[in-house]
C-alpha positions in Angstrom: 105.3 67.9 93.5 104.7 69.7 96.7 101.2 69.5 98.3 99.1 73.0 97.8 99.5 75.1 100.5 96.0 75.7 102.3 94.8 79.9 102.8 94.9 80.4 106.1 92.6 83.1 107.6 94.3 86.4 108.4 92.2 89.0 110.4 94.6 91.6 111.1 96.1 94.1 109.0 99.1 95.9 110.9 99.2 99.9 110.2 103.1 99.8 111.4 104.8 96.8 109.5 108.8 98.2 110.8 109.8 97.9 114.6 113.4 99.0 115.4 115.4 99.7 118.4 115.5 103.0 119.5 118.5 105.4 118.2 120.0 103.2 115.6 119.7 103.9 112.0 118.6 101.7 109.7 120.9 101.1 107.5 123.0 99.6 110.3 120.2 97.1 111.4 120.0 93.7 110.2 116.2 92.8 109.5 114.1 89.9 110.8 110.9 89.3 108.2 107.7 88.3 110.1 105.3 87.1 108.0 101.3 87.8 108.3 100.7 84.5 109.7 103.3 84.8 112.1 101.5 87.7 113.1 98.4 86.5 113.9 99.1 83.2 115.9 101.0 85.6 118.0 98.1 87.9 118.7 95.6 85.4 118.4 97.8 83.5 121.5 98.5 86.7 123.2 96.3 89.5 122.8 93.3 87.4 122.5 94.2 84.9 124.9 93.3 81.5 122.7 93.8 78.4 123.5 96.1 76.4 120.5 93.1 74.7 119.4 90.6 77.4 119.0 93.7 79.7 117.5 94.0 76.8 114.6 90.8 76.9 113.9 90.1 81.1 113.6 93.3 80.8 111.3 91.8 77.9 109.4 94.7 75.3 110.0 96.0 72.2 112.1 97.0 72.7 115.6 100.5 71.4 114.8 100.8 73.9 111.7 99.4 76.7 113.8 102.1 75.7 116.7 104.9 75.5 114.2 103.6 79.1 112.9 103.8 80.4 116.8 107.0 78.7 117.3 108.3 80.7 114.4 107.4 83.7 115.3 108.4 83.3 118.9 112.0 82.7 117.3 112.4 85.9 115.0 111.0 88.0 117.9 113.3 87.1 120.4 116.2 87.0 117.5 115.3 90.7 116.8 114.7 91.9 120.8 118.1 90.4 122.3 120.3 90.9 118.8 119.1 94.0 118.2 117.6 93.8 115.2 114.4 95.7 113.4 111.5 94.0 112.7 109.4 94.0 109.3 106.0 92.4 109.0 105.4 91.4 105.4 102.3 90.6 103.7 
């Protein structure tokens, strides 16, 4: 049995969870899914200008969970701004 996974502190709540490329429908994007925490290690990183360790601990996790997190979502951005592909935040 899998160890419980820990809450992790969110403090943003995106308005706009759907980012797509200009002039192409939906229906004919493919979709990456960004999760919550994805989110915020992203902003907490690069809006807010944190260092990893003091990111970890505002999100209320390791460092090396918090940089797998980041790592993540650095992936399924750049997937979704050099494929083409919309992006949907999910909560």
């Amino acid at each position: 049995m899998p160890r419980p996974r820990l809450c992790r502190r969110i403090r943003f709540d995106p308005n706009i969870t759907y980012f797509k490329p200009q002039g192409v429908p939906m229906r004919n994007l493919k979709i990456v899914e960004l999760t919550t925490e994805e989110v915020e290690s992203f902003r907490l990183r690069h809006i807010n200008d944190l260092e990893q360790k003091s990111a970890a601990e505002k999100m209320n996790t390791s460092q090396s969970t918090y940089q797998r997190i980041l790592y993540s979502s650095y992936k399924k951005i750049a997937d979704a701004l050099i494929n083409g592909k919309a992006i949907k935040i999910i909560k």
